[in-house]
C-alpha positions in Angstrom: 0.0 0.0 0.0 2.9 2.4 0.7 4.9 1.3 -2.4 1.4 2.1 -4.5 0.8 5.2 -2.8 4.4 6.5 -3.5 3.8 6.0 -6.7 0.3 7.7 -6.9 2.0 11.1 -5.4 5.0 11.0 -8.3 2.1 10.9 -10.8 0.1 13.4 -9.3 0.2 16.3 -11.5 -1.1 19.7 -9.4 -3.9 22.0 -11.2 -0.9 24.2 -12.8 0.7 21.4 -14.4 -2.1 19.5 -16.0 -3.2 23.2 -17.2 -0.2 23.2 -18.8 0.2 19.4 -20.4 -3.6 20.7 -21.7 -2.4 23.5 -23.1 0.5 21.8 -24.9 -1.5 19.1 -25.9 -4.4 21.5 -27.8 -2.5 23.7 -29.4 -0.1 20.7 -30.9 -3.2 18.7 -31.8 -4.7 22.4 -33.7 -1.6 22.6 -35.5 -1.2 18.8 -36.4 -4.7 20.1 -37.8 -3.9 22.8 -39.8 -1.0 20.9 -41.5 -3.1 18.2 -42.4 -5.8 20.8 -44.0 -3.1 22.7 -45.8 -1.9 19.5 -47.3 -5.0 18.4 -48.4 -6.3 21.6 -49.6 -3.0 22.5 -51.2 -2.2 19.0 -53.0 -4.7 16.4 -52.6 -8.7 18.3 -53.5 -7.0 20.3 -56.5 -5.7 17.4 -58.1 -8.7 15.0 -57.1 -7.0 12.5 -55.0 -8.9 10.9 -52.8 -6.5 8.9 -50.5 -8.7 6.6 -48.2 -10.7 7.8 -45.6 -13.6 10.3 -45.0 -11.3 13.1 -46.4 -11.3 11.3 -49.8 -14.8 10.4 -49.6 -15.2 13.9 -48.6 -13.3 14.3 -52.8 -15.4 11.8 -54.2 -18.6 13.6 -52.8 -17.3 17.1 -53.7 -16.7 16.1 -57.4 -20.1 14.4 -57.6 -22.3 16.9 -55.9 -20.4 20.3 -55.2 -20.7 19.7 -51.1 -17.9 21.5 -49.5 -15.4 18.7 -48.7 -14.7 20.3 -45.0 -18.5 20.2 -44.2 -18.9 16.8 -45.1 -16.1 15.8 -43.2 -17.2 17.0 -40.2 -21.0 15.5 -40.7 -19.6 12.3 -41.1 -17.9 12.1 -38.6 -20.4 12.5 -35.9 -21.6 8.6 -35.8 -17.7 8.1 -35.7 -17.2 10.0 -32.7 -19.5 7.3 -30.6 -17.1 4.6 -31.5 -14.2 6.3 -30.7 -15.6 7.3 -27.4 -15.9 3.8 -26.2 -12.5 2.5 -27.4 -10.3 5.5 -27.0 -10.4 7.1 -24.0 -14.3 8.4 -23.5 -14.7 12.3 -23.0 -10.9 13.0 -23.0 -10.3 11.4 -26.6 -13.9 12.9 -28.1 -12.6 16.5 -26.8 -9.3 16.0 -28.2 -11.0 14.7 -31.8 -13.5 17.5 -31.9 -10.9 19.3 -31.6 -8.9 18.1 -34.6 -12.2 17.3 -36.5 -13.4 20.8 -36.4 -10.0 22.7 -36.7 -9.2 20.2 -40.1 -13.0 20.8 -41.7 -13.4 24.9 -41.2 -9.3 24.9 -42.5 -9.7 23.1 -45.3 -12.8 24.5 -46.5 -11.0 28.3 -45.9 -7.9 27.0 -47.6 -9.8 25.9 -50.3 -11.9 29.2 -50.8 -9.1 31.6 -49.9 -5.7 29.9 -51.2 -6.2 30.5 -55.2 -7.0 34.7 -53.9 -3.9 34.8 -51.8 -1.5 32.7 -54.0 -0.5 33.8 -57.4 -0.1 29.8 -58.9 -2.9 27.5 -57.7 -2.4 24.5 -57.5 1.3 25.0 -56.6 2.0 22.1 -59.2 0.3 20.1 -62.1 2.0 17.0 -61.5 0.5 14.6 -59.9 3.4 12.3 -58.6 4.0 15.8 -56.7 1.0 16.4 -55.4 0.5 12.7 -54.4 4.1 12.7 -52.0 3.7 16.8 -50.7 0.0 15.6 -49.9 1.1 12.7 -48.0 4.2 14.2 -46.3 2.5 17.4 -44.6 -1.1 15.1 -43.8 1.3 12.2 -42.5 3.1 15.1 -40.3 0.0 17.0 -39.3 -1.6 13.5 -38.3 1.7 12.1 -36.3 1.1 15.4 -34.3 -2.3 14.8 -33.6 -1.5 11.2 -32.5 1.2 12.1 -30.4 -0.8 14.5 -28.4 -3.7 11.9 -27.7 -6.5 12.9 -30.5 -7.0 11.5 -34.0 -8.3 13.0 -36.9 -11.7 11.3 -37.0 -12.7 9.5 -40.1 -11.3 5.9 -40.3 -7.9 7.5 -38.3 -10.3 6.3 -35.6 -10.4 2.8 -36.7 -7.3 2.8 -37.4 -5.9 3.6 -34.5 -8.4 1.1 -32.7 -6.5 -1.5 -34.3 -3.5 0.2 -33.6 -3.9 -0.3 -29.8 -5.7 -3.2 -29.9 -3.6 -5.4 -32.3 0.0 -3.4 -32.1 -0.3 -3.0 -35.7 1.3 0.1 -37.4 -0.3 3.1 -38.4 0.9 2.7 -41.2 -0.8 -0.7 -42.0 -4.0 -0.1 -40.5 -4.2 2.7 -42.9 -4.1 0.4 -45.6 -6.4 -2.1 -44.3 -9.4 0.8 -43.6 -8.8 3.2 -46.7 -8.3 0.5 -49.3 -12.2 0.4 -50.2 -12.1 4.2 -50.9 -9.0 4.2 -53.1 -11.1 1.5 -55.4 -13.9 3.8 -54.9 -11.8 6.8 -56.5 -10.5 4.5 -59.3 -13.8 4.0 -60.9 -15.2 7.8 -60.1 -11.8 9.5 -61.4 -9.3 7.0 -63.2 -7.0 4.6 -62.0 -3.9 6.2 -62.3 -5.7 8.8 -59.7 -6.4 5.5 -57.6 -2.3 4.7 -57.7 -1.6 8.7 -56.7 -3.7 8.1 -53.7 -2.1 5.2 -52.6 1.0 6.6 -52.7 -0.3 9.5 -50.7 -1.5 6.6 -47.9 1.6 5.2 -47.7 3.5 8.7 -47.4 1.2 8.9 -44.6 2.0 6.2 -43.2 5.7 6.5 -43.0 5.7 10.2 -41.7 3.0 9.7 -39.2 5.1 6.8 -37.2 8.1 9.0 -38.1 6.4 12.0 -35.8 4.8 8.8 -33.3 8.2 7.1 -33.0 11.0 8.9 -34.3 13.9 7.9 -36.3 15.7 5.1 -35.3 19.1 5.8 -34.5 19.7 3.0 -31.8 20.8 -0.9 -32.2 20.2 -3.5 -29.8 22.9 -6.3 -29.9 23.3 -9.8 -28.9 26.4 -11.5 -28.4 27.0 -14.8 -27.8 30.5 -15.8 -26.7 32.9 -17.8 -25.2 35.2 -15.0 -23.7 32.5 -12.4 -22.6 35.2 -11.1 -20.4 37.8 -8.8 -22.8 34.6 -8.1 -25.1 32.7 -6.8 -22.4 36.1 -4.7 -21.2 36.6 -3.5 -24.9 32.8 -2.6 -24.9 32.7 -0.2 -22.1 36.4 1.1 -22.5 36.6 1.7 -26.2 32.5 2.3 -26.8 31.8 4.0 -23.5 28.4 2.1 -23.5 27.2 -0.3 -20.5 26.3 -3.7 -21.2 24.6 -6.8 -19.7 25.5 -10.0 -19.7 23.8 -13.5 -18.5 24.6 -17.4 -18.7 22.7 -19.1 -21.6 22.7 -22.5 -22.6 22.9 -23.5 -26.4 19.2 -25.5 -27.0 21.7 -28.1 -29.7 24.8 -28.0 -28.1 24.0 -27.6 -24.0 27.0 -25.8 -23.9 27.3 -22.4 -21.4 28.0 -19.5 -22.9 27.3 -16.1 -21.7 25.3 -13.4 -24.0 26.5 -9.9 -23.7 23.2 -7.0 -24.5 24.0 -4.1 -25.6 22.5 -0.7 -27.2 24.7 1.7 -29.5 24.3 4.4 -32.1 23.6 2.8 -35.3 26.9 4.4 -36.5 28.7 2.2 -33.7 27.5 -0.9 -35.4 31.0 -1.3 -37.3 33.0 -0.5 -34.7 31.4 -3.4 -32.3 32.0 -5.8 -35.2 35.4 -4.8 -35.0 36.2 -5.2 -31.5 34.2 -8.9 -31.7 36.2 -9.9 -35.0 39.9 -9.3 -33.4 38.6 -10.9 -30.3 36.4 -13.9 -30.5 35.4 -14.4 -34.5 33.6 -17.2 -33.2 31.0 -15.2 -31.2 27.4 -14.8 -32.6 25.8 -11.6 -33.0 22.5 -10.2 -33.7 21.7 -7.1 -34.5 18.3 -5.1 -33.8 16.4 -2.1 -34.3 15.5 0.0 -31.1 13.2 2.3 -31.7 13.5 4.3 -28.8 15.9 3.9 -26.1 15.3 6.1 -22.6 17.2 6.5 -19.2 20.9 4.9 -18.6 22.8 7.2 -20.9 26.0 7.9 -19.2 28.5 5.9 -19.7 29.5 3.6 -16.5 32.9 5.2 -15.0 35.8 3.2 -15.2 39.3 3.4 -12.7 42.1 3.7 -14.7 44.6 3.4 -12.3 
């Protein structure tokens, strides 16, 4: 009980605090909004492509009927709000989505009234490969921001991130899976070379939204398996200046003990951790992984050098 309530009070935020982490949280979510409306008014409604989602339904509907793509988004998403309220976090994710929602519809239908008056060439370009990659880059951006901050979007972004926490599935590939059916859509209502434009524009979505969710990933994880963990594990934290780990294993073939050395470097280190292993056991096995993230532990253990 004391343990829990220790940890309770390090938690605790006081009413200052969590007015601040509020604040942050809106106005990063408002511009993650306005990002994604400028990319989609800019490079994806000019040049028809409708990639996935309410927002290209919203292209499709516009092109058929004249209904201002930001309006429609924003009625649509109303019955998607009562999912998302009971699989993402109740009142705090439906204020942080009406938030998007509503900053992303009224931006995209200004930017779309207001950008060929203020701009001397709209659209900025006639190619479509362009507009297909710009589009994705700044909504894949504008979206990671929203994410990271704790809204969505709306539209199938709220699917998609359902199976996102449910499944661990990438943002990335759960876009796929929920906007695929609009894409097709777009195909038969524009032409399919439109339809290949949007899905590059998903997949540019993809890649930059986990790049603004996750980072880049600079950090390895190694393995090493060895018979002589003892001058590899010296040469690690002498000439690399990075801790390590090491444990008994047991080889599931062979039986024999060995001990595995774990490990995390800049990926630039990479070579220089195959060199140290090659000059002194070439007959250790390595793996090599990709962290993500890595967090706390960072300074390098101190060594006596007397």
């Amino acid at each position: 009980m004391q343990l829990s309530k220790r940890v309770k009070q390090k938690l605790e935020l006081n009413t200052g605090e969590r007015l601040l982490r509020l604040s942050v949280q809106q106005v990063m979510i408002i511009a993650g909004a306005l990002l994604s409306a400028l990319g989609y008014a800019v490079f994806q409604v000019p040049h028809n492509i409708a990639a996935g989602g309410v927002s290209g339904l919203g292209i499709i509907v516009n092109h058929l009927t004249g209904f201002p793509v930001g309006m429609f988004f924003l009625l649509f998403n109303i019955p998607l709000f009562a999912l998302g309220f009971f699989w993402l976090g109740r009142w705090q994710f439906v204020w942080s989505s009406i938030v998007a929602v509503i900053v992303f519809s009224v931006g995209s239908d200004i930017f779309i009234r207001y950008l060929p008056l203020w701009l001397e060439h709209y659209p900025l370009t006639s190619d479509g490969l362009l507009a297909a990659i710009y589009a994705g880059v700044l909504y894949g951006l504008g979206t990671g921001l929203i994410y990271r901050y704790g809204g969505t979007i709306g539209g199938t972004s709220i699917t998609a991130r359902i199976i996102y926490n449910v499944t661990g599935y990438p943002l990335s590939q759960s876009y796929l899976f929920t906007d695929l059916a609009v894409v097709l859509i777009s195909g038969f209502i524009f032409s399919m070379e439109t339809a290949l434009l949007a899905t590059i524009t998903i997949i540019m979505v993809g890649i930059f939204s986990d790049f603004v969710l996750e980072g880049s990933s600079q950090m390895r994880t190694l393995m090493i398996v060895t018979e002589n963990p003892e001058p590899i594990r010296y040469a690690i934290i002498n000439e690399l200046k990075r801790g390590v780990t090491e444990w008994e294993v047991t080889g599931g073939y062979s039986k024999t003990k060995r001990t595995m050395l774990y490990l995390t470097v800049l990926r630039s280190k990479i070579y220089d951790v195959k060199y140290i292993i090659s000059r002194i056991d070439p007959d250790a096995f390595m793996v090599v992984g990709v962290s993500q993230q890595t967090w706390g532990g960072f300074n390098a253990p101190k060594i006596d050098r007397r």
